[in-house]
BALUM-277561 format. One record per residue (C-alpha): residue number from 1; x, y, z. Coordinates in Angstrom, 1 decimal, decimal comma. Layout:
! BALUM-277561
SITE:num:px:py:pz
SITE:NUM:X:Y:Z
...
END
This chain:
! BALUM-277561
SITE:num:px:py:pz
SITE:1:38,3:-73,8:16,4
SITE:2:38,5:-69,9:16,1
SITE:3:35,5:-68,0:17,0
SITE:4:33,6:-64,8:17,2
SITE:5:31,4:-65,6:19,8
SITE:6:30,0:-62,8:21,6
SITE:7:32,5:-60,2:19,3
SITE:8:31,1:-57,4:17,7
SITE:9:32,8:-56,7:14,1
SITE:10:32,9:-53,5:11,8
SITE:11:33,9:-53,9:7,8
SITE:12:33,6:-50,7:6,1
SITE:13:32,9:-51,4:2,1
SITE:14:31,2:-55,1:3,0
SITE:15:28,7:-54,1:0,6
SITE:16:30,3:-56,7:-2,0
SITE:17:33,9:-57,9:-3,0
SITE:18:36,4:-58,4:-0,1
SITE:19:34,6:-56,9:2,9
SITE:20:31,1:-59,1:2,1
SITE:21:33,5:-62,2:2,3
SITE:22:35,1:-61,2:5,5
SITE:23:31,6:-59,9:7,0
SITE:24:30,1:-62,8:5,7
SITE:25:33,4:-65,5:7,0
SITE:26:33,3:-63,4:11,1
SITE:27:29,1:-63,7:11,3
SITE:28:29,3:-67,6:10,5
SITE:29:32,1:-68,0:12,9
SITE:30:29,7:-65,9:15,5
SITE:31:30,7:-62,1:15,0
SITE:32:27,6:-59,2:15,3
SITE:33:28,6:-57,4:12,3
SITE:34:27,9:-54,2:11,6
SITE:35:27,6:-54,2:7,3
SITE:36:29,2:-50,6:6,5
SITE:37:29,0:-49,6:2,7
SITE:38:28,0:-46,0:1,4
SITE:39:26,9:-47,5:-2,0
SITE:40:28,8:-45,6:-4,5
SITE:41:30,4:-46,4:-7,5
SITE:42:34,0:-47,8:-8,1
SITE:43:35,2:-44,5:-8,3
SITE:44:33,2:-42,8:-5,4
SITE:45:30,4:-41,0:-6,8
SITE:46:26,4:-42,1:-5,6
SITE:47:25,3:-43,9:-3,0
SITE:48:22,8:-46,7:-2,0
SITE:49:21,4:-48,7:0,7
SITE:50:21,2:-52,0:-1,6
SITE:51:24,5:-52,8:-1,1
SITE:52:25,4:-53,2:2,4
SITE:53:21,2:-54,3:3,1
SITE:54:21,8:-57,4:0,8
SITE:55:24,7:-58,8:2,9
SITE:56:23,2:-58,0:6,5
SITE:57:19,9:-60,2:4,9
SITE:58:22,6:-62,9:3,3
SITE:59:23,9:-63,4:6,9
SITE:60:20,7:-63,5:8,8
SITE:61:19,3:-65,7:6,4
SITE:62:22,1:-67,8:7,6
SITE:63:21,8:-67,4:11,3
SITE:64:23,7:-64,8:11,8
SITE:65:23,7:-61,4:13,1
SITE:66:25,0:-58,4:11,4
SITE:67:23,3:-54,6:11,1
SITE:68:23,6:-52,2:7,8
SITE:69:25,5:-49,0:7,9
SITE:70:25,8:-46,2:5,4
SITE:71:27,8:-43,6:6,5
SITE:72:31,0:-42,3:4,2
SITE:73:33,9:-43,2:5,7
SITE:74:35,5:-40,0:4,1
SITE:75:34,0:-37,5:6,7
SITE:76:35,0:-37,3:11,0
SITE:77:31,1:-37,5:11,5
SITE:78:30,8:-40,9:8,9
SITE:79:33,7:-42,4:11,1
SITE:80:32,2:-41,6:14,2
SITE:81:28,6:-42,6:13,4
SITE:82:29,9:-46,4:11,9
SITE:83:31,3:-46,7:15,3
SITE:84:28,8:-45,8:17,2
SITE:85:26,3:-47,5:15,0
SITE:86:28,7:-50,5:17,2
SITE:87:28,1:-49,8:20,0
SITE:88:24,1:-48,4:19,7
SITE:89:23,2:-52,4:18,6
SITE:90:25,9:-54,3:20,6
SITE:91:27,7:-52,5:23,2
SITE:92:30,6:-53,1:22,5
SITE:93:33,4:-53,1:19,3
SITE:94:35,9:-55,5:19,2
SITE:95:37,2:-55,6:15,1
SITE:96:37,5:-53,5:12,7
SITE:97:38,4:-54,1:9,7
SITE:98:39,1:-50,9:7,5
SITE:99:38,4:-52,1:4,0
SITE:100:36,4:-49,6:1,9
SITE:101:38,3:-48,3:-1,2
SITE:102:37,6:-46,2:-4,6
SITE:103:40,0:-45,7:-7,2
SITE:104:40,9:-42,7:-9,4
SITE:105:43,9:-44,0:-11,6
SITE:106:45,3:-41,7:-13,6
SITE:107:49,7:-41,3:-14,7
SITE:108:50,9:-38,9:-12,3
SITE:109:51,4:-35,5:-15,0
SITE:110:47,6:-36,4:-15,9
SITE:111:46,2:-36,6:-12,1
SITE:112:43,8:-34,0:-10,9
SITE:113:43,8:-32,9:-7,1
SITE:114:40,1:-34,0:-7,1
SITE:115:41,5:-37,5:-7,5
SITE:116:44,2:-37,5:-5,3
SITE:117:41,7:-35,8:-2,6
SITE:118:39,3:-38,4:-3,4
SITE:119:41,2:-41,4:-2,8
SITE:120:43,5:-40,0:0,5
SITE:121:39,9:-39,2:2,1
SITE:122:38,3:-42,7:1,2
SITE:123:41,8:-44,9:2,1
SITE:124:43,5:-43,1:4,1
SITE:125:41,4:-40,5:5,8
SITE:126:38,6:-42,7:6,3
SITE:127:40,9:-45,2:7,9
SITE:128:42,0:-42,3:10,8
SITE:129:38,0:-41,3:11,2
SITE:130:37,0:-44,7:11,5
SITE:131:39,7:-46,0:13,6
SITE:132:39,9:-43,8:16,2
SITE:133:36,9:-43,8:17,7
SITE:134:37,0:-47,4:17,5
SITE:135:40,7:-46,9:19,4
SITE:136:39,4:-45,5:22,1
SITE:137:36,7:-47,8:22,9
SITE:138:39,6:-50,6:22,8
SITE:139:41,2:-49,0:25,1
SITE:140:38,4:-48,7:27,7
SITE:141:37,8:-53,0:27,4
SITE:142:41,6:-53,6:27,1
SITE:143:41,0:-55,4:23,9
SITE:144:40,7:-54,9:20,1
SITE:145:42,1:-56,3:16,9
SITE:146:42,2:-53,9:13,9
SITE:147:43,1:-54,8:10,1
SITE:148:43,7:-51,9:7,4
SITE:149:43,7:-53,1:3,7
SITE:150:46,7:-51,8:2,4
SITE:151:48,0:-52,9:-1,2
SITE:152:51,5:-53,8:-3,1
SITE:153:50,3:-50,3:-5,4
SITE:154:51,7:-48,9:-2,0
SITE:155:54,4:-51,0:-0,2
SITE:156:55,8:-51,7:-4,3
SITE:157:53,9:-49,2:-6,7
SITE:158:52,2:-49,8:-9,8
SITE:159:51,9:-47,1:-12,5
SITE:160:48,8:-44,8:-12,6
SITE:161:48,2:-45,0:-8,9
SITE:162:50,0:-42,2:-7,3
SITE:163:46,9:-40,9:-4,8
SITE:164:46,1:-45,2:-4,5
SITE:165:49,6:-45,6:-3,6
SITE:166:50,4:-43,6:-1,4
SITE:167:47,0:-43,8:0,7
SITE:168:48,4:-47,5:0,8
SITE:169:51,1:-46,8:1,9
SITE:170:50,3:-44,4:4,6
SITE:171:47,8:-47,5:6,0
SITE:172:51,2:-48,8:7,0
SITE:173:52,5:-45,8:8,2
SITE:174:49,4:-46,3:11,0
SITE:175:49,9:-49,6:11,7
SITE:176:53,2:-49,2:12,8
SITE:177:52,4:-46,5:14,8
SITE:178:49,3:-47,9:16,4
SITE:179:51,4:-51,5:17,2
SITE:180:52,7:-49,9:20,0
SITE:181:50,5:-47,4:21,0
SITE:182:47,9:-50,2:21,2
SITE:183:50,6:-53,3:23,0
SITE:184:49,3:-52,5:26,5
SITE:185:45,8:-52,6:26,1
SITE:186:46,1:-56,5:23,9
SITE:187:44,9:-54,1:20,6
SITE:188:47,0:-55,4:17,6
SITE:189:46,9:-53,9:14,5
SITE:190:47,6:-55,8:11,0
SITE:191:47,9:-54,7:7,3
SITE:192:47,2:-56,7:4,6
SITE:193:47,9:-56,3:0,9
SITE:194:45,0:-58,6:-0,9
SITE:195:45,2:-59,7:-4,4
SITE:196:41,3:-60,6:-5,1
SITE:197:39,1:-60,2:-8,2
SITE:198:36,9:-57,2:-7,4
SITE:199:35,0:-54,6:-9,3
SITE:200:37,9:-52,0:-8,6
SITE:201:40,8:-55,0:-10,0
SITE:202:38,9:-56,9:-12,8
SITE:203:41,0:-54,7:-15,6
SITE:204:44,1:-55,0:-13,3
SITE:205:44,4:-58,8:-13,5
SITE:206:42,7:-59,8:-16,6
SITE:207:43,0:-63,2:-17,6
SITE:208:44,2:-64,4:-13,7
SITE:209:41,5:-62,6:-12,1
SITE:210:39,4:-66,1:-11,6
SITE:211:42,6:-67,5:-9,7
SITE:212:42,2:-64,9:-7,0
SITE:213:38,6:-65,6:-5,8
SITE:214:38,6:-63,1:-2,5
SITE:215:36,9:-65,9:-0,6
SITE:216:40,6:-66,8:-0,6
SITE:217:41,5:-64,0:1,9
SITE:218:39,1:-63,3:4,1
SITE:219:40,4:-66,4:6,0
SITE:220:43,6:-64,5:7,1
SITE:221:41,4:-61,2:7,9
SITE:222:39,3:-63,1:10,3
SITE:223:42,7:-64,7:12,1
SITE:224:44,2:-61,4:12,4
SITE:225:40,7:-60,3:13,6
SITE:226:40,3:-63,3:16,1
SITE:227:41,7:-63,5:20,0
SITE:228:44,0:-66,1:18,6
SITE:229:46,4:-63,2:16,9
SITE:230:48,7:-61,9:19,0
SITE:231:50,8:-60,5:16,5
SITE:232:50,6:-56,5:15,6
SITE:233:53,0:-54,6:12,8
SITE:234:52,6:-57,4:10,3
SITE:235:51,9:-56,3:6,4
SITE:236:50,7:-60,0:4,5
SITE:237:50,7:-60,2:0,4
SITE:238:47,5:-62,5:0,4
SITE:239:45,7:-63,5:-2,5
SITE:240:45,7:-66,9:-4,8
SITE:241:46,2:-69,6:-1,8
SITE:242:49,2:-67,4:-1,2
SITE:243:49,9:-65,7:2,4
SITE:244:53,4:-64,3:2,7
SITE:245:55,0:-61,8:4,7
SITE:246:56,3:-58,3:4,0
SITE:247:59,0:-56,3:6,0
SITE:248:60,8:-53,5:5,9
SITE:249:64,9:-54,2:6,2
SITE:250:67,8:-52,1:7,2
SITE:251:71,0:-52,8:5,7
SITE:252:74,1:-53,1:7,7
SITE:253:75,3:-50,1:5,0
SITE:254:78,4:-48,2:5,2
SITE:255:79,9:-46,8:8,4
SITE:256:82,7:-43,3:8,6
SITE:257:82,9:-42,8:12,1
SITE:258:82,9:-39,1:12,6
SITE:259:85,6:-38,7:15,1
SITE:260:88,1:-40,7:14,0
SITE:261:87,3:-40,5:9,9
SITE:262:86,3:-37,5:9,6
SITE:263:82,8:-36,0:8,3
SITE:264:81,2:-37,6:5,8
SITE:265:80,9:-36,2:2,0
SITE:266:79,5:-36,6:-1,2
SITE:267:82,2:-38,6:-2,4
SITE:268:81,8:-41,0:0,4
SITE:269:78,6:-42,0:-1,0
SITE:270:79,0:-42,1:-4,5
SITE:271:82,0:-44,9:-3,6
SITE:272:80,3:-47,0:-1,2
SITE:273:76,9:-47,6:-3,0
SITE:274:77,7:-51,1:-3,0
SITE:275:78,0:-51,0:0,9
SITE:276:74,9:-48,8:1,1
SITE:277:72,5:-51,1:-1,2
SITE:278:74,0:-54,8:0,1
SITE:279:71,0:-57,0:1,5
SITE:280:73,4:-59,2:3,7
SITE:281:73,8:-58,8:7,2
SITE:282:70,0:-56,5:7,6
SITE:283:67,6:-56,3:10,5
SITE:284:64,1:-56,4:10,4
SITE:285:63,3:-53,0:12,6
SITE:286:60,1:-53,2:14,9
SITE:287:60,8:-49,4:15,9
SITE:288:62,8:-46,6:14,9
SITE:289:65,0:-47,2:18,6
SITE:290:66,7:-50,6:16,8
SITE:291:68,2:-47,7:14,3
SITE:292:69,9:-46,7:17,3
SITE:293:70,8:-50,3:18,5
SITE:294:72,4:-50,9:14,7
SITE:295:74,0:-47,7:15,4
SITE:296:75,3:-47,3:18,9
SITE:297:77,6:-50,1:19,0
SITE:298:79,5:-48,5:15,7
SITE:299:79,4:-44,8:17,0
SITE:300:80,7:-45,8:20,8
SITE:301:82,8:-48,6:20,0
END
């Protein structure tokens, strides 16, 4: 049986939706949870204590133990102090899982910079301040497991969420990064892309949105959060009963070796989209060195 025991936990956004059930899932399994939520509306604005104080009493009513945060995660100092609020009560941080979120969809011609600050500094933003101080604690105990909340808005698109989209997507961007700066010190780093009936999707999914309960994913949150993961780089659709893998693929493409065939032109492309765009015969890239291993063989052969 997977536990927590004697793990210390941080969800940013557990106030309600996905991060209550995956605060709520690591404290019965034996996680100290530390309940981060500012309080604010869907779209960012207010704040209040309600939020995240009603889960940290729903999981010591159950024998738990978990601690309420309030800190922004938009802001270096928020990051810093939902960290340290960590390591103040337990001593230690061993999960995090970056899950607040606001949206501000608008069509791209119609999008304001206030909403495309908004959402970079709550998604993406908040993930570096919250993460990094968390990092380096990691580091120090040779352990960690960290899970960002990205979204198929980001690794797909959807319309109307430029700013949400590409704060997704950049949550990738990290993890892939972070896999191997963290291999060494047994930190892995996951994404996943949750489908779950929220406050911030209700109008997204309509009718479905009672089919995708987020009960439903905090179980794979809580084993890419657990001891038992030794996987890092992974982005999972979850949502509906459903957990699936994405990846990124590099075709085999089209090859004009530049000593022997000469430079390659405009032309060249415009012929050989076929070449370019076929989905036989890809990798799956950990790292941008397996370019080179595609590569090498072609240009030195």
């Amino acid at each position: 049986m997977i536990d927590f025991q004697d793990r210390v936990a941080v969800i940013t956004g557990a106030g309600g939706g996905l991060g209550r059930e995956h605060a709520l899932l690591l404290a019965s399994r034996g996680a100290a949870v530390v309940v981060n939520d500012l309080g604010g509306s869907v779209d960012g604005e207010g704040d209040s204590h309600s939020a995240a104080d009603v889960v940290v009493d729903e999981i010591k009513a159950a024998g738990g133990e978990a601690v309420a945060e309030y800190s922004s995660v938009s802001t270096p100092e928020g990051g810093e102090a939902i960290i340290q609020k960590a390591v103040d009560e337990y001593g230690r941080v061993d999960v995090v899982v970056n899950n607040a979120g606001i949206l501000r969809d608008k069509s791209f011609a119609k999008m304001e910079l206030a909403d495309i600050h908004s959402v970079l500094d709550v998604h993406l933003r908040g993930a570096f301040y919250v993460t990094q101080p968390a990092f380096r604690h990691m580091r120090e105990q040779a352990y960690g497991r960290i899970v960002m909340t990205s979204s198929a808005s980001g690794v797909l698109g959807n319309f109307g969420q430029t700013n949400y989209g590409a704060a997704k997507m950049g949550l990738v961007g990290m993890v892939n990064v972070l896999k191997h700066e963290g291999a060494k010190y047994n930190i892995m780093v996951n994404a996943i892309a949750p489908i779950a009936k929220t406050r911030m999707t209700l109008e997204l999914l309509g009718p479905m949105a009672d089919k995708f309960d987020p009960s439903a994913v905090a179980p794979v949150v809580a084993y890419l959060s657990s001891e038992e993961c030794t996987l890092s780089g992974e982005i999972w659709s979850v949502g509906g009963g459903s957990v699936s893998r994405f990846f990124i693929g590099l075709t085999d493409g089209y090859f004009k070796h530049p000593d022997s065939e000469g430079v390659l032109t405009i032309e060249d492309i415009a012929e050989n989209l076929a070449d370019i765009r076929a989905e036989d015969g890809y990798i799956v890239p950990r790292s941008n060195q397996d370019e080179f291993t595609k590569l090498g063989p072609k240009l030195f052969e």
